[in-house]
C-alpha positions in Angstrom: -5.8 22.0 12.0 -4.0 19.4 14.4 -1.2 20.2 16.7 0.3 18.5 19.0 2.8 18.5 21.5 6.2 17.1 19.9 10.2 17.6 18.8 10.0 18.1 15.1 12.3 20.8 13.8 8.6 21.5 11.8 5.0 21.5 11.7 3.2 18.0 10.9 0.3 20.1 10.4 2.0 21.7 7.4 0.0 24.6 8.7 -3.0 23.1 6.7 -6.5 22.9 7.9 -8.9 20.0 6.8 -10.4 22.6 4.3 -7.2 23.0 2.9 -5.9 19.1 2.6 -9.3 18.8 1.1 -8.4 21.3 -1.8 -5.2 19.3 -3.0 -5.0 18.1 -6.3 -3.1 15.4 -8.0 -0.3 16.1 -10.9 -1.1 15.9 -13.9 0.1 12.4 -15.3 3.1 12.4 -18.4 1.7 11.2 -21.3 2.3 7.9 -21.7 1.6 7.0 -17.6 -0.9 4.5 -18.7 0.8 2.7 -21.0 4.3 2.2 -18.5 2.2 0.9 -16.3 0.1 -1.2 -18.5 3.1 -3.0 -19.8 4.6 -3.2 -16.0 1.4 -5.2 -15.0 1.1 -7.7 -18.2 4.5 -8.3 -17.7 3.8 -9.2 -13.8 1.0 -11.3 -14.8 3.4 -13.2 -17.1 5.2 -14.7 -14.0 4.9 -18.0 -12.6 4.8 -17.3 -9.2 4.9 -20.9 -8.1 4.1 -20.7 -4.3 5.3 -22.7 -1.9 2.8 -23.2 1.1 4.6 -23.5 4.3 3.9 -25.0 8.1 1.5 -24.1 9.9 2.9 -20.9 11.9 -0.1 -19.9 13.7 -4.3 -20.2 14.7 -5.9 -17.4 15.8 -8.8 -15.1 15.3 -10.7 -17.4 12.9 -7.4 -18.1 10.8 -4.7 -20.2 10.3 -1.3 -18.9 9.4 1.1 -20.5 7.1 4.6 -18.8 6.1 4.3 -18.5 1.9 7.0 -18.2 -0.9 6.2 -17.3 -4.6 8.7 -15.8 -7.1 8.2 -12.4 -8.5 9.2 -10.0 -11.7 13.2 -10.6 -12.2 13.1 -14.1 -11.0 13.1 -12.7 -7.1 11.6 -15.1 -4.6 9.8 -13.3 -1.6 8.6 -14.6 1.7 5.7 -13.7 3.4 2.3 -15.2 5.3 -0.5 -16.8 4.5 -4.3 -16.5 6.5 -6.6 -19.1 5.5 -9.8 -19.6 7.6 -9.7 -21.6 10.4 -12.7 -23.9 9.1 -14.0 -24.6 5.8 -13.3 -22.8 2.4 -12.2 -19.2 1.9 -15.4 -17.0 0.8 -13.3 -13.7 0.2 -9.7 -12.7 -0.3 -6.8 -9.9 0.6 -3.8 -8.6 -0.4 -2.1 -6.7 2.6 1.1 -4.2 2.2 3.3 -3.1 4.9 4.9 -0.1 6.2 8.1 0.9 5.6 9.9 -0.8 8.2 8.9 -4.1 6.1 6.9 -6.7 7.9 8.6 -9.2 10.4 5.2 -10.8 11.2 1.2 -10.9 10.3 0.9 -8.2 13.5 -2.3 -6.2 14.0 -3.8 -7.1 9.8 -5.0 -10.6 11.3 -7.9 -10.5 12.2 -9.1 -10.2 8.6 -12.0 -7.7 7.6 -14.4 -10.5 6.9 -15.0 -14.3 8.5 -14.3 -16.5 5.7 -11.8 -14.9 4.3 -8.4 -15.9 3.5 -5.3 -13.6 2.5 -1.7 -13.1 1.6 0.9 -10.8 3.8 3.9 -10.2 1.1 6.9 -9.0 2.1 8.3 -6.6 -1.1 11.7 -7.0 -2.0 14.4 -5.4 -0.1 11.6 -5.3 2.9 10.5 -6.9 5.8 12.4 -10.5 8.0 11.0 -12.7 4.0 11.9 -9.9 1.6 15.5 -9.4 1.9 17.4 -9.7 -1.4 21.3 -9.0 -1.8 21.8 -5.6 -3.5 18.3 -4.2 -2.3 18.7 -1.8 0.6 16.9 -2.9 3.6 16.2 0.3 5.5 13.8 2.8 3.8 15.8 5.7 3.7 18.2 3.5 1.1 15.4 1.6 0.0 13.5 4.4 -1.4 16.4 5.4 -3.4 17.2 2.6 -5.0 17.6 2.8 -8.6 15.8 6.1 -8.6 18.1 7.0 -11.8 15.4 5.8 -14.1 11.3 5.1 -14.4 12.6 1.6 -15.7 14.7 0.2 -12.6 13.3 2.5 -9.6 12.4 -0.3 -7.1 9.1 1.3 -6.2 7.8 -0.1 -9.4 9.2 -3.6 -8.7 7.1 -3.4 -5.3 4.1 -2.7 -7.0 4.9 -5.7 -9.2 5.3 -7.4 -6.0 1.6 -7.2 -5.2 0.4 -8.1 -8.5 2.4 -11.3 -8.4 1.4 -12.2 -4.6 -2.3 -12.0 -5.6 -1.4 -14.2 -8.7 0.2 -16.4 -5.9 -3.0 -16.2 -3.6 -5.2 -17.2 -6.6 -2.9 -20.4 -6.9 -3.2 -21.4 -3.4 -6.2 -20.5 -3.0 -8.4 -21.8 -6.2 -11.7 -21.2 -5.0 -10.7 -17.1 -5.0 -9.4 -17.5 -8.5 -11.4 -15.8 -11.1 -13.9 -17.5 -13.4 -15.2 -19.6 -10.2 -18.1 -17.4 -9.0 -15.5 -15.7 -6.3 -15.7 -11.6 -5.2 -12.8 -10.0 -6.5 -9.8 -9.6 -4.1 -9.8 -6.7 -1.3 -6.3 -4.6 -0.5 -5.1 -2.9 2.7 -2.3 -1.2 2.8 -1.1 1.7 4.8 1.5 4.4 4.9 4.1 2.6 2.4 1.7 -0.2 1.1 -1.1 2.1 0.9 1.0 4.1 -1.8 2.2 1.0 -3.5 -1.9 0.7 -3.2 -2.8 3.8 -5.1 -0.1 2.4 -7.7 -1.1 -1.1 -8.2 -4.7 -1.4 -8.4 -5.7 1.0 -11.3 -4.9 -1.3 -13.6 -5.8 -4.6 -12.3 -9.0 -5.7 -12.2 -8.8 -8.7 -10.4 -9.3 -6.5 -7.3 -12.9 -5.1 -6.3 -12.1 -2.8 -3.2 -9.5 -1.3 -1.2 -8.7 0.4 2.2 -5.5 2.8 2.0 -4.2 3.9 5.1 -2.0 7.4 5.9 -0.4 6.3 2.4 2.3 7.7 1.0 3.7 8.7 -2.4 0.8 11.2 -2.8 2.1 14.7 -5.2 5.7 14.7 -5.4 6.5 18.3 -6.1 4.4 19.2 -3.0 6.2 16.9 -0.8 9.5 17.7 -2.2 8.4 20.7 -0.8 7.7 19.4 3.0 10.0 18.3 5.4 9.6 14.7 7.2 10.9 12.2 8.9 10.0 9.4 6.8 11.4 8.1 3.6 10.3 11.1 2.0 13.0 13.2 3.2 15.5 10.9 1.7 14.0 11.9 -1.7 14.4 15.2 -0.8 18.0 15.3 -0.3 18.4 13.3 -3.3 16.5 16.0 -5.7 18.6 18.7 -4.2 21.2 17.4 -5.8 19.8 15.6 -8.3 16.7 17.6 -9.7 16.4 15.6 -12.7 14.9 13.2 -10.7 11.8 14.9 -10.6 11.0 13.2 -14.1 10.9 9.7 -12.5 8.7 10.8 -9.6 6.0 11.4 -12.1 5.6 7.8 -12.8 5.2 6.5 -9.2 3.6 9.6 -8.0 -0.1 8.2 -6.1 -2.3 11.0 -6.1 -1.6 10.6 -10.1 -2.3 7.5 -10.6 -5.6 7.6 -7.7 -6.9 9.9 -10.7 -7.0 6.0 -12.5 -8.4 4.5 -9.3 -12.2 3.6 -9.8 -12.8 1.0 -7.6 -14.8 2.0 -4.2 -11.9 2.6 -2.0 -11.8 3.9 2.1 -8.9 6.4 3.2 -7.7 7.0 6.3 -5.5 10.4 5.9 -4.6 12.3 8.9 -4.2 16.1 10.0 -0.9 15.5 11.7 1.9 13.1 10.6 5.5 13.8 10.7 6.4 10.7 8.5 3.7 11.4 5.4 3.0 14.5 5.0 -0.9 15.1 5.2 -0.9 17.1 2.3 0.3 14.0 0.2 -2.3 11.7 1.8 -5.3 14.0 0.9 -4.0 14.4 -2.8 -4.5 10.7 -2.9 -7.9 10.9 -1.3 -9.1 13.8 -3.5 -7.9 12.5 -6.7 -9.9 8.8 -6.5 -11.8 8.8 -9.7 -13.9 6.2 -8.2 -16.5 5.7 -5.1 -14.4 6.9 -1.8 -14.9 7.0 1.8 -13.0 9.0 4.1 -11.8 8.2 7.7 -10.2 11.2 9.1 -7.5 10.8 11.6 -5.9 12.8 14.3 -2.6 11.8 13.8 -0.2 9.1 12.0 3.4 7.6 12.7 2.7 9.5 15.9 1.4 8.0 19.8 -0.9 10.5 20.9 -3.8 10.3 23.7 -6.8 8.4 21.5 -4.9 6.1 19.6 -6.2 3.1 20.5 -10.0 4.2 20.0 -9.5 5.9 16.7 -7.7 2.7 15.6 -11.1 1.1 16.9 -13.1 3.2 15.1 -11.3 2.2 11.7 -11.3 -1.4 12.1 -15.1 -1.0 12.5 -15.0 1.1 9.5 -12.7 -1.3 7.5 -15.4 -4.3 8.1 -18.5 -2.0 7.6 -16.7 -1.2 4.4 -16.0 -4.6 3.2 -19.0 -6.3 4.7 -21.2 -3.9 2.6 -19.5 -5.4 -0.3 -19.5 -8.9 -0.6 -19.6 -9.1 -4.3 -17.6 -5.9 -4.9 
């Protein structure tokens, strides 16, 4: 068990050692989990995302970067970035999530895990300076409340949908990626937020071939109703207190569950110590991967502490050993 010093009205150690986190199940899914999300995707891939390429933003680190706008499920259109290598044609290609503070620029993602390769940085709706959207709350303690009331217009799914349609819009900018050319399926990164959106979106869409998920979130619901935070999560909390009910909808955008889906080879970074995700949630999603998984074990997240920077060294290393070792995924 981790401990720090800190000023959290409770332990984000949970009082759990690695053994334990390592013990955590998933929920077991409702019965027709597949199918909502089955239907949720075909009706993603029904979009035309028509992206818009945009000027040239940026060259660094073996990329150029381009603003990007495509439209999503609902008619939305979203902002976000565009890497696409500095010199010749793109050999590989990413999806990358956020946090939940959105995105307000590519940040520490670029440099990409591989030379060659050539990605897309979405902003999901309600999130990030290319995500805003009139009636979607900006700030994540709204955010992830909004529509809540049902599995049908909970936003969370929406995100997810988000993803699916900025790798369809990645594919059309992109055509040497697309699939029936001879290209490696697409990679995803995502961590904390976008790592649970992760967890969500990739089960059931197999135009991705590997993934990295990072501290995510959304892992067992009725455990972290359970555990006081200082993320998002608490937000839910004080929602269910006084709206239990809600506890139905949870089921269907609950990680850990739908990591029980997740068969591609996927690397997680959980750590011991986070007051925003609770570790226990993190694990659930580790331990529940029904596929080939690697995990990166991390002192702390959404937390500065003494060995940041090198731990953070250690899993960018990891992230390209990971990717590099499969170039065909």
């Amino acid at each position: 068990m981790t401990s720090f010093a800190h000023d959290f009205p409770f332990d984000p150690a949970y009082g759990r050692t690695l053994d334990d986190l390592l013990r955590i199940p998933a929920p077991a899914a409702p019965d027709d989990f597949d199918a909502f999300w089955r239907a949720r995707y075909e009706k993603a891939r029904e979009v035309a995302t028509e992206p818009e390429l945009g000027a040239l933003e940026e060259v660094r680190d073996g990329v150029r970067i381009h603003g990007v706008t495509f439209t999503s499920v609902g008619g939305i259109r979203l902002g976000g970035w565009v890497a696409l290598p500095a010199e010749g044609a793109a050999e590989y290609g990413f999806v990358i999530g956020h946090g939940y503070g959105g995105r307000q620029e590519p940040g520490p993602d670029v440099p990409l895990p591989l030379l060659g390769a050539a990605a897309i940085l979405p902003c999901v709706r309600g999130m990030g300076a290319r995500g805003l959207h009139p009636g979607i709350p900006d700030v994540a303690d709204a955010h992830v409340l909004h529509g809540i009331q049902s599995r049908g217009t909970y936003v969370i799914g929406d995100c997810v949908a988000d993803l699916w349609c900025a790798a369809s819009a990645l594919h059309e900018l992109v055509p040497e990626l697309a699939p029936g050319v001879g290209a490696p399926p697409l990679g995803y990164l995502g961590e904390s937020f976008g790592g649970g959106l992760g967890a969500l979106a990739l089960p059931w869409d197999d135009r991705f071939g590997a993934a990295q998920l990072t501290v995510p979130t959304f892992g067992n619901h009725p455990l972290r109703l359970t555990l006081p935070c200082a993320g998002s999560g608490e937000a839910v909390r004080g929602h269910h207190r006084e709206h239990p009910e809600v506890t139905e909808v949870l089921r269907y955008f609950d990680a850990a569950t739908a990591a029980t889906r997740l068969e591609l080879p996927t690397l997680v970074a959980a750590a011991l110590f986070d007051p925003s995700v609770p570790p226990p949630g993190q694990f659930a999603v580790h331990n529940a991967l029904a596929g080939e998984r690697e995990l990166q074990v991390l002192s702390a997240g959404h937390f500065a502490y003494e060995g940041l920077a090198a731990q953070t060294a250690e899993l960018r290393t990891a992230r390209r050993r990971f990717f590099g070792a499969r170039p065909g995924r």
